[in-house]
N, C-alpha and C positions, 0 to 999 in steps of 0.2 A: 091705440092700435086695435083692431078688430081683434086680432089673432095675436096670442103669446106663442102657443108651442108651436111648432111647424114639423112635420113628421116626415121624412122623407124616405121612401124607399131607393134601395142602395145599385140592387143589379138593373142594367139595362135602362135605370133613370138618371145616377149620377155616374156607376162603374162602368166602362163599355163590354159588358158581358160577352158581346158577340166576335166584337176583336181581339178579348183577350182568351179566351178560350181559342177560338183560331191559331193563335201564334201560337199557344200550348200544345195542341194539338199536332202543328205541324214541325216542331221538335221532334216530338214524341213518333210521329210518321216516320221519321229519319232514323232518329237514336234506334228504336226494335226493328228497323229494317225492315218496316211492314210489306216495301213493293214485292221484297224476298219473298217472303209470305203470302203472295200472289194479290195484293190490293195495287194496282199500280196508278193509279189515279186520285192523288189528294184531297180535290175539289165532290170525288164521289165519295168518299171517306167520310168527309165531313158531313156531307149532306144528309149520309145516312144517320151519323152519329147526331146534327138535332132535328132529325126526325123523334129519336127513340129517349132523347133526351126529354124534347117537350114531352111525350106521351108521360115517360116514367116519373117526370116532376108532377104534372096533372093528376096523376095515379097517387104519390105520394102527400100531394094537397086534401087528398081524399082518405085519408087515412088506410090506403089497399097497399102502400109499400113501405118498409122500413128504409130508415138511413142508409142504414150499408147495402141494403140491395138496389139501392136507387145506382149509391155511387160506381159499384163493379156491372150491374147488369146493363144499363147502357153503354156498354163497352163490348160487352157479351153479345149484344142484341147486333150490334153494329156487325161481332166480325163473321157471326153466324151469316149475314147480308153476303157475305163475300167468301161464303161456306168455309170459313175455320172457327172448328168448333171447339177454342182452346180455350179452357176456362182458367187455367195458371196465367196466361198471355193477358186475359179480359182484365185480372186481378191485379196484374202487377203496372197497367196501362190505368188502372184506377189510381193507384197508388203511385204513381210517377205524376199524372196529371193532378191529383190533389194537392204535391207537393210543390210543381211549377205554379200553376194559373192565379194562387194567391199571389203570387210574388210580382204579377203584373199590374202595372201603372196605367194603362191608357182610361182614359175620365173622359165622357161628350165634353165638347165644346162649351168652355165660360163656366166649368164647374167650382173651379176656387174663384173666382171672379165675383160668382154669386151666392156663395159661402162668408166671402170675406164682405159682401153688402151686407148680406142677411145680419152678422154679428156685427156689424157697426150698428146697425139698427136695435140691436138688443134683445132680439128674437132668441127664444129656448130651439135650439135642434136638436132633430132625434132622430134617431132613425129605427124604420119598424120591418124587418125583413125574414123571410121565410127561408132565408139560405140557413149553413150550421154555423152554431159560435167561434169556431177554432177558424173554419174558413174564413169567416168575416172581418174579424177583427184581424186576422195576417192582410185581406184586401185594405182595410183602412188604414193599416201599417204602412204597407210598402206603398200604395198612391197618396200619403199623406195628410188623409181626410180625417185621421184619430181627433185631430186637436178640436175639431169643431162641432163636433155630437156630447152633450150631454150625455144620452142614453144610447143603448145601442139594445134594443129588443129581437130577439132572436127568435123563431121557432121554438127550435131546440131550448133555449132558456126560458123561455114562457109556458112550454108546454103546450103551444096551442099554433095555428096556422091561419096567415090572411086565405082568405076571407073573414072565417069566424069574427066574432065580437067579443069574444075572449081574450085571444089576444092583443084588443086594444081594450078593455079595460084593466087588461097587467102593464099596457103602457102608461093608462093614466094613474092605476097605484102607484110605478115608480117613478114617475116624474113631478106629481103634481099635478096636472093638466088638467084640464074640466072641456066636453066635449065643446060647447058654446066658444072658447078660444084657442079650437085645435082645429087646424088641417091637417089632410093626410096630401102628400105629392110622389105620386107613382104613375110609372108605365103602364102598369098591367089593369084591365077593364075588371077582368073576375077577379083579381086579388087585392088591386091596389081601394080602386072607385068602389066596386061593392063592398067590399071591407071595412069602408069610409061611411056608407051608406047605411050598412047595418050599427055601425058602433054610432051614429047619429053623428057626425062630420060634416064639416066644407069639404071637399075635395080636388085636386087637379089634376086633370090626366095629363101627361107630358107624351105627347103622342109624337117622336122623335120619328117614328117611319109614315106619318102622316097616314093612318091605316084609316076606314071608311067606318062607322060604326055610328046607330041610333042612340050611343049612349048620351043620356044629357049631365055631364058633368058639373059642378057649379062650376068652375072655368076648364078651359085647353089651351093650351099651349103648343108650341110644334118645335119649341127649342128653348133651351135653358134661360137662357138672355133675357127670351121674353117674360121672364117673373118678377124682374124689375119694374114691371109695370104694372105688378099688382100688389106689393109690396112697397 
């Protein structure tokens, strides 16, 4: 085999980030009675909400935000949009949604499918992600992806954040790995593919929204399934 370790990032490539935040979200719209609170439109809620999410994550990749200000202040940012300026509300909407959206299960299409290829084959998985530890590993709990990672590299546990080349050479001290028989397989162009590029990686963009982009990947993909054909 070309490739021993295969490195996967977890959100928005194997975890459905976007629908499971969604359903979280729109609990959490009900339960505090936000339309009370004058947001009466869910769909506009949300919208502002990953507005201020991408921004504060991007922010946070760059070392300008801390942890806990990521988690409460897109919350804060959101309900100011809709002029309530309750920073007790912001906080405790933090802390309600950190506690559901681990707990959800929805996975893109053929994700154990190509998990359970991958490990007949006898490939190392890992997975190398910029979310936080306690989150993470409750996401691989409750959609039942624990059993099939070897490592589970965090930000927060490594110290360091994709893109850097940091934090893939704390994946290759813990795993073993040598970069000549590792890919990286993620979503994301700035964190997954450069990240890959800089730590000197094969790479595959799993470009699941079929987005437009000059990047030249060593391969792309537009859905899970089709990894059996590189592997």
């Amino acid at each position: 085999m070309k490739y021993s370790h295969l490195f996967f990032d977890l959100d928005h490539t194997l975890w459905d980030f976007e629908a499971n935040s969604r359903l979280t979200l729109q609990e959490l719209f009900l339960q505090l009675d936000l339309p009370a609170k004058g947001i009466k439109d869910f769909d506009s809620f949300h919208q502002k909400y990953l507005y201020h999410n991408d921004r504060l994550w991007e922010r946070y990749r760059k070392g300008f935000v801390k942890q806990d200000e990521l988690r409460w202040k897109r919350m804060w940012l959101t309900l100011l949009d809709f002029k309530i300026g309750d920073e007790k509300l912001a906080r405790e909407m933090a802390r309600l949604f950190l506690a559901g959206l681990p707990t959800r299960n929805l996975l893109f299409p053929g994700t154990l499918e190509l998990l359970d290829y991958l490990r007949s084959k006898n490939y190392q998985l890992h997975l190398i992600t910029n979310g936080f530890e306690d989150v993470q590993h409750s996401k691989l709990k409750y959609s039942g992806l624990s059993p099939y990672f070897g490592e589970v590299i965090t930000s927060e546990g490594s110290n360091s954040l994709k893109p850097n080349k940091e934090i893939f050479d704390f994946a290759f001290r813990k795993t073993g790995a040598v970069p000549e028989k590792s890919i990286m397989i993620g979503d994301s162009i700035e964190a997954d593919m450069e990240g890959a590029k800089n730590a000197g990686i094969d790479h595959i963009f799993v470009n699941h929204m079929a987005v437009k982009t000059d990047f030249r990947a060593t391969h792309t993909v537009y859905s899970l399934p089709e990894l059996h054909t590189i592997f």
